[in-house]
C-alpha positions in Angstrom: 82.4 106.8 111.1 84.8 106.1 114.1 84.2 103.6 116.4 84.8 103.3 120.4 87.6 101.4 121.2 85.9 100.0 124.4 83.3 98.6 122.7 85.2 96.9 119.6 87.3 95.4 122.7 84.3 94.2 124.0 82.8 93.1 121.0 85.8 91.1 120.4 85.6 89.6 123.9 82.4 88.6 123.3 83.3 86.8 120.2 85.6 85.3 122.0 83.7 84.3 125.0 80.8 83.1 122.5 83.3 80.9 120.3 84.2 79.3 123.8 81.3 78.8 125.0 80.1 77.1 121.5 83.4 75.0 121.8 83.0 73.8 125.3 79.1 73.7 124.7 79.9 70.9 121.4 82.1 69.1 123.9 79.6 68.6 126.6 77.1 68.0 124.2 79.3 65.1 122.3 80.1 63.7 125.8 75.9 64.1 127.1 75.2 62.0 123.7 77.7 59.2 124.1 77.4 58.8 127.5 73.4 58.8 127.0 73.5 56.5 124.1 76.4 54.0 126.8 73.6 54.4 129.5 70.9 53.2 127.1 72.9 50.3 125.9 73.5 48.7 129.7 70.1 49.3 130.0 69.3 47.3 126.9 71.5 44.7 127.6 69.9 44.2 131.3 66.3 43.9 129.1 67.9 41.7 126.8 69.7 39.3 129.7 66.0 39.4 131.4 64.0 38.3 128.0 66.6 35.9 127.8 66.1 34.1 130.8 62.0 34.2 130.0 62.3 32.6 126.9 65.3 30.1 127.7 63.3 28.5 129.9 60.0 28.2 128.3 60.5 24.9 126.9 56.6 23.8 126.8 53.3 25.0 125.3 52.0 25.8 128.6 55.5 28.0 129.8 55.9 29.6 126.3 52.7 31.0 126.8 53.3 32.3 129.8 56.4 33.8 128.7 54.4 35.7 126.5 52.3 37.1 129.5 55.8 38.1 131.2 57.1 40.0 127.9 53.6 41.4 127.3 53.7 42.6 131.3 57.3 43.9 130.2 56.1 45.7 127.2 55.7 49.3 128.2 52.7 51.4 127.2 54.6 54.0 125.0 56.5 51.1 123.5 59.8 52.6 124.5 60.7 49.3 124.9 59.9 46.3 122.2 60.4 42.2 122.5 59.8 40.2 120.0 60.7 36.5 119.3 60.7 34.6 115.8 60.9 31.1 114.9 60.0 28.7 111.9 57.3 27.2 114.5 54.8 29.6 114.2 53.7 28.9 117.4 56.6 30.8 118.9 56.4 34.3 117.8 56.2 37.2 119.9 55.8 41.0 118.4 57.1 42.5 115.4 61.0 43.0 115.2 61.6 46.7 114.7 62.8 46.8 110.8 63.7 49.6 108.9 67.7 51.4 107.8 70.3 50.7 109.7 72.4 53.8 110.6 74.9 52.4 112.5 75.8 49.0 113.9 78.3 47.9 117.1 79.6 44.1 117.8 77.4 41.8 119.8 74.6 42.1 117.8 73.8 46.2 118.6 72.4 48.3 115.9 70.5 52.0 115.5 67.5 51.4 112.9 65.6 54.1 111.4 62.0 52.5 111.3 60.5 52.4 108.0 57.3 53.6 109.3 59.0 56.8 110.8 59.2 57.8 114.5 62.4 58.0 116.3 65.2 55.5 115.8 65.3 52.1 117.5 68.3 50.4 119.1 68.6 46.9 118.8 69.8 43.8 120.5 69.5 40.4 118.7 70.0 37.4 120.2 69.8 33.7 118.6 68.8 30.5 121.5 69.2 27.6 120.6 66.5 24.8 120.6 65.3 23.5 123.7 63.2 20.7 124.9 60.0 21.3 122.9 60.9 24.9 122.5 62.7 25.4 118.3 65.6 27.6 117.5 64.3 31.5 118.2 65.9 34.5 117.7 64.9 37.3 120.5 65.5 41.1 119.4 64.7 43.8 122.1 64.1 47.3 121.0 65.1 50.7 122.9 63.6 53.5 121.5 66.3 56.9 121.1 63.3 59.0 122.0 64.0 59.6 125.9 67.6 60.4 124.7 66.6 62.6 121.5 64.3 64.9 124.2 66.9 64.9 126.3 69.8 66.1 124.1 66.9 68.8 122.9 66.5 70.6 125.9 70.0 70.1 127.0 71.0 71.8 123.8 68.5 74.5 124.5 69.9 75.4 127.8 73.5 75.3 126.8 72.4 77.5 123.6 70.6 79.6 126.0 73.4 79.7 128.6 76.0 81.0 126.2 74.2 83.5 125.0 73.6 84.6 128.2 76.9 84.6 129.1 78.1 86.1 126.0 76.0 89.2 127.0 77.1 89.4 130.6 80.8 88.9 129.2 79.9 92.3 126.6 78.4 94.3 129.3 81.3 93.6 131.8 84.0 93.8 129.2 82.4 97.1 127.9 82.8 98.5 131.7 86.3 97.0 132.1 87.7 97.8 128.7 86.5 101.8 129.9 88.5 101.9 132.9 91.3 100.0 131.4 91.4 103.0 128.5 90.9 105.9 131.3 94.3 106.2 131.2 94.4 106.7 127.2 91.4 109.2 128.0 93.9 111.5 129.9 96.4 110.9 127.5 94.2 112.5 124.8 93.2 115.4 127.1 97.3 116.0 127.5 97.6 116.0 124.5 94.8 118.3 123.0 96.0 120.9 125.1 99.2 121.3 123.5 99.0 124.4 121.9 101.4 127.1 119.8 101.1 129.0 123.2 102.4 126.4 125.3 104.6 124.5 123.3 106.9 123.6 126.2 104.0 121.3 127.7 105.1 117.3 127.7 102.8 114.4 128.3 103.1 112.9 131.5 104.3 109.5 131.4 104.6 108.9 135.1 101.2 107.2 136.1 100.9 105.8 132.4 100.6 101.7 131.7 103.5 100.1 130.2 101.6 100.0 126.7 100.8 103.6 126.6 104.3 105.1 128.0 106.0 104.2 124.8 103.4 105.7 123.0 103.6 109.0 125.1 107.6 109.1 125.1 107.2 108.8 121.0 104.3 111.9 121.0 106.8 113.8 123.3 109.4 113.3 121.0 107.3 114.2 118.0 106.7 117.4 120.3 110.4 117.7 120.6 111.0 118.0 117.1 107.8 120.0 116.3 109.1 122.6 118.8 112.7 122.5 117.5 111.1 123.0 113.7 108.5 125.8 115.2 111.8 127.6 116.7 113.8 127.4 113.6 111.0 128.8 111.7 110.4 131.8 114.0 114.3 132.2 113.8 114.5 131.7 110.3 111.4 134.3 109.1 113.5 136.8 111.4 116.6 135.6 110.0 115.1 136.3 106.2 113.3 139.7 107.5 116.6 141.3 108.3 119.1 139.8 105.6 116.2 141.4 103.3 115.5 144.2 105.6 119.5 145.6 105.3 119.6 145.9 101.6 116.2 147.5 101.2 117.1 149.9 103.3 120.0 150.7 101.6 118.5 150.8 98.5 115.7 152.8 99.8 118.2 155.3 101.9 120.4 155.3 98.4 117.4 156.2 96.5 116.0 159.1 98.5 119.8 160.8 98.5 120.3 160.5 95.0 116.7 161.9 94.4 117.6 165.0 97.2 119.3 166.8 94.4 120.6 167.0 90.4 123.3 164.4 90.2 125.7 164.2 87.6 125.7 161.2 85.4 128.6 159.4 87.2 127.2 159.8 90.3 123.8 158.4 89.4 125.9 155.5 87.5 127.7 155.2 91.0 125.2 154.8 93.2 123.2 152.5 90.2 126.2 150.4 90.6 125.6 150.4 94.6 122.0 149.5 94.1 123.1 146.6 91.4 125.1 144.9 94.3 122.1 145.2 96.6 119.6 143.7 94.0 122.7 140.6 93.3 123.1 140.2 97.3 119.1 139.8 97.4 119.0 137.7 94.7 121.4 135.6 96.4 119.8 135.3 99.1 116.5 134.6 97.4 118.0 131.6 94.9 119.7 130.2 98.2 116.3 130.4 100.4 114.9 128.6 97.2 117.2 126.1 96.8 117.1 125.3 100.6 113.2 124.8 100.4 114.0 122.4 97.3 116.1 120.3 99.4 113.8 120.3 102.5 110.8 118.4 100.3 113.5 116.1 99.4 114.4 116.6 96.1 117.2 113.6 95.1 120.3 115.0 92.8 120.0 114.4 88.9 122.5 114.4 86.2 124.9 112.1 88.3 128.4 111.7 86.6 131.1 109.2 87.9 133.6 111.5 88.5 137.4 111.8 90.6 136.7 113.5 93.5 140.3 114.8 93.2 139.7 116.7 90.3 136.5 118.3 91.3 138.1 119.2 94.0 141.3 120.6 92.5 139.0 122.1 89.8 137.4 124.2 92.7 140.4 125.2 94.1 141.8 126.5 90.6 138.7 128.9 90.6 139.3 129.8 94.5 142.7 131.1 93.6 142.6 134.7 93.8 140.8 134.7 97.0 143.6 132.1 98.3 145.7 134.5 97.4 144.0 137.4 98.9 144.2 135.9 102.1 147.8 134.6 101.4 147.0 131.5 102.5 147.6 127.8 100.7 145.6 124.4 100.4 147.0 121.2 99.4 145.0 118.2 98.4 145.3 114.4 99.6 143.7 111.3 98.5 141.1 110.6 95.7 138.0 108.3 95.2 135.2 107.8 92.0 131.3 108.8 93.3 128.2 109.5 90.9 127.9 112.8 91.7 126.2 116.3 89.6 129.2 118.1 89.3 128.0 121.5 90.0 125.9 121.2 93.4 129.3 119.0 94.4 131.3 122.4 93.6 129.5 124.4 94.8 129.5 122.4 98.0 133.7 122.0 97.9 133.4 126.2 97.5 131.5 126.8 100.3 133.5 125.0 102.5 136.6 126.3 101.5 135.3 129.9 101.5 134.3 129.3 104.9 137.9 127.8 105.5 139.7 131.0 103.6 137.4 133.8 105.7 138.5 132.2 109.2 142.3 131.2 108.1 145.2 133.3 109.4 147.7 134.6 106.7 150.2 132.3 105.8 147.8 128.8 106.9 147.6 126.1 105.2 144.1 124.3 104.4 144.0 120.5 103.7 141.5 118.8 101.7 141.3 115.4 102.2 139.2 112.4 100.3 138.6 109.3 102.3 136.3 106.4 101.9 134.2 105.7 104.9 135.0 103.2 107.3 132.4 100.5 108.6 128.9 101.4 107.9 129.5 104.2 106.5 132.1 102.3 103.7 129.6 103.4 101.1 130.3 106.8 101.6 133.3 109.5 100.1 133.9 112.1 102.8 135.4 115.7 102.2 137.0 116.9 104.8 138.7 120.7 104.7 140.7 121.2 108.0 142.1 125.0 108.2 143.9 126.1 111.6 141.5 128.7 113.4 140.1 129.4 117.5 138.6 126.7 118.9 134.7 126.8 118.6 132.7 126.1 121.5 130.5 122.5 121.2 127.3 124.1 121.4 128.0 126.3 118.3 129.6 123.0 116.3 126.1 122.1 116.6 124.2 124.6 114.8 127.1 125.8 112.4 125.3 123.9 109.7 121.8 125.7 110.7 120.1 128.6 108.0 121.7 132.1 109.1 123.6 131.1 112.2 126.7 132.5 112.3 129.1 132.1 115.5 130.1 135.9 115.4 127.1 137.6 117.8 127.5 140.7 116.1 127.0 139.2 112.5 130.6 140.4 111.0 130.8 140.7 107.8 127.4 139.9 107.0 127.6 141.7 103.9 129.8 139.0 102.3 128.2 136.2 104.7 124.6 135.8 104.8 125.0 132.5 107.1 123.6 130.0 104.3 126.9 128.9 102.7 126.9 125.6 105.2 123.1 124.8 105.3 123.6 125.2 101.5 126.7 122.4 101.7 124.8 119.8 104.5 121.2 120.5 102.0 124.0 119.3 98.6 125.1 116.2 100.9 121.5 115.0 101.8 120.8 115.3 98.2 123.8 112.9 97.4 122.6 110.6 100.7 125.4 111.9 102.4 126.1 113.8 105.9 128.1 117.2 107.1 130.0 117.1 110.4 132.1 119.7 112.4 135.0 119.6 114.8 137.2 121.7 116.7 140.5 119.8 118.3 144.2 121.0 118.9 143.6 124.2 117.1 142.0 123.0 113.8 138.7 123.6 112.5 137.5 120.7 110.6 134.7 120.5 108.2 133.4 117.7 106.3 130.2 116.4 103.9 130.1 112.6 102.5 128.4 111.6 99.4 127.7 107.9 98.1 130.5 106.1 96.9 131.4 104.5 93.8 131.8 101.0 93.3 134.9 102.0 91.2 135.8 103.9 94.6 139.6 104.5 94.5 142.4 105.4 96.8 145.4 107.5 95.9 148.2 109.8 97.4 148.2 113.4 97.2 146.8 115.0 94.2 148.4 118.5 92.6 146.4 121.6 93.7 147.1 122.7 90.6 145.0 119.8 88.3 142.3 121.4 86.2 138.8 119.6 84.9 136.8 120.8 82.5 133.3 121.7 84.2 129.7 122.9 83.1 128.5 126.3 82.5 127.0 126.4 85.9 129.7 125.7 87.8 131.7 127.6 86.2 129.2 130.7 87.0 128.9 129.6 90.9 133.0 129.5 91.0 133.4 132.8 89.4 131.2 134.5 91.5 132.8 132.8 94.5 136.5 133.9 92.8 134.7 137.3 93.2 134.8 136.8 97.2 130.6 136.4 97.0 128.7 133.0 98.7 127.5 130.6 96.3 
């Protein structure tokens, strides 16, 4: 079950009011009772000075007795106040001392006795005179009852008890109204934001009029919308992309089919135009395996089977297996610098071969490619970087950014599409975020560079140039992604 917002904050608030209330409630309370309790000792002390003074002076029969008429006069009727006097003459006794548990006891003779016949508690005052006259030692206790106090404190606590609750319940019913038109701007954030639809995926949140608190909120749903809409456009642009890199060879296959079904064909040209259809069926296939690979990738699937390897040698490796399309295009690469990185050998090549293919298809004759292996610099030391740099036009900025996209090709017209289907470098930036790395692209001075990164080795090395030439041994499925590359095909 959700709950309101505005009223937890107000619940809260009236916690928090109610623990206040209770705290400065306890204090009032505490200073009430002491101050009470101070207030009933000076008025003790006045009843005691005043007894005193009675019995000081009666120093006779005839003045003790009337002494006793005084204290009896003094004596009130609901014996909130007690005298009484004791002496070894029994002639001089006044009362009954108040005697019972003592709770607590002060200097100058003060003490709080619980009476041993019950009712409330008693404070005490005991004072010793000495003899006088006719008049024996006595000792003189006056008794203040707490009761006046107790009743007091009672309906004191009642109205404080009373009073917070009270004000507990105002601050709920206020905080609840507050708290709603504090969150009214939270309201029309929600309504923004529930009308964001597929239809209208342009629509922002407006942060303009929004509190400081909310606005950073917005800005991060905006952005969320941002990337939402970027994702929703490369979707739409990647189902098209797929519909017509799927639509072309069907249609060939299907316009290849109905010819070869017009008429009797002789057995060669059936086998030709099987052998058409069979490069069809391998281009689809390719496409397929690299739309399935890609989706791997994308629910981040980590490389496995990593092997500390010389990047140098991979790399030459690849190049041994590019050679007849190197030499197709009469062009040459040369390799520079080496470093060790835990890498699985075959996504690795088959990033190194798309990059280089890419380099070979938009190299003039006679180029040169270089390959070059460098350790990051600063925070990105714990990375191996790639780089292929090949001489070629300069590429606009705004197509650097979305070389590394599904399908994009810089060519409008898609040129040689049937050798490209535009997923060689999403393939090779998918290979580096599954070795933690990045790609990057650049254009400068008439060179093309293109780059990926993959972790680095602890055992990271640095050495000169590296013969093109050096051979590795490799896996079986390497060695099928380099042949088919060899062939002129993507990997």
């Amino acid at each position: 079950m959700n709950r309101s917002i505005a009223r937890r904050l107000a619940s809260m608030f009236a916690l928090v009011a109610l623990f206040v209330f209770t705290l400065v409630g306890t204090g009032l309370f505490l200073v009430l009772r002491t101050q009470l309790e101070h207030h009933l000792r000076e008025s003790l002390d006045d009843r005691t000075q005043i007894a005193r003074i009675i019995v000081y002076h009666a120093v006779t029969p005839e003045k003790w007795r009337m002494a006793r008429e005084k204290l009896t006069d003094m004596t009130p009727h609901d014996s909130s106040t007690v005298y009484s006097v004791s002496s070894e003459d029994p002639s001089y006794h006044f009362g009954t001392p108040v005697q019972g548990t003592v709770t607590k006891s002060w200097p100058g003779g003060y003490a709080r006795i619980a009476p041993a016949g019950g009712g409330p508690d008693m404070l005490t005052s005991t004072v010793t005179l000495p003899a006088n006259a006719a008049r024996p030692p006595v000792q003189l206790q006056v008794a203040a009852s707490y009761s006046p106090n107790l009743r007091t404190m009672r309906v004191f606590g009642s109205a404080l008890a009373a009073l917070s609750a009270l004000g507990s319940l105002a601050v709920l019913l206020l905080s609840y109204s507050v708290t709603r038109i504090g969150l009214a701007p939270l309201t029309r954030l929600t309504r923004d934001a529930s009308a964001v639809s597929p239809n209208n995926r342009s629509q922002r949140l407006n942060t303009a009029s929004l509190p400081l608190e909310l606005n950073d909120l917005a800005n991060s749903f905006n952005g969320a919308l941002e990337r939402l809409d970027g994702a929703y456009g490369r979707l739409e642009s990647f189902n098209a992309d797929v519909a017509h890199e799927l639509r072309t060879p069907v249609t060939i296959l299907i316009g290849q089919t109905e010819v070869a079904l017009t008429r009797n064909r002789s057995v060669d040209d059936l086998r030709h135009t099987l052998q058409s259809n069979l490069e069809e069926f391998e281009r689809m296939r390719a496409i397929i395996n690299d739309m399935l690979f890609l989706a791997r990738a994308d629910q981040g699937e980590r490389a496995t089977g990593l092997i500390e390897v010389s990047l140098a040698a991979e790399v030459a490796h690849t190049l041994e297996f590019l050679e007849i399309p190197l030499e197709e295009a009469r062009v040459h690469a040369h390799l520079h610098g080496d470093a060790m990185a835990r890498v699985n050998r075959s996504l690795f090549g088959r990033a190194c071969a798309n990059l280089l293919m890419n380099a070979i298809q938009h190299c003039e004759p006679g180029a040169s490619i270089n390959v070059t292996i460098a350790r990051g610099e600063g925070e990105l030391r714990d990375q191996v970087r790639v780089i292929v740099a090949n001489p070629g036009a300069p590429i606009a900025p705004d197509i650097l950014e979305h070389l590394f996209d599904r399908f994009y090709r810089a060519e409008v017209s898609r040129t040689n599409s049937r050798e490209n289907h535009g997923l060689g470098l999403a393939i090779v930036k998918a290979i580096a975020e599954m070795h933690r790395g990045t790609v990057s692209a650049q254009s400068a001075n008439g060179v093309n560079t293109f780059s990926f990164s993959v972790a680095a080795s602890v055992m990271s090395i640095a050495s000169g140039d590296v013969p093109a030439a050096r051979a590795n041994a490799s896996d079986a499925a390497a060695d099928t992604a380099y042949s088919s590359l060899a062939k002129g095909k993507s990997a």
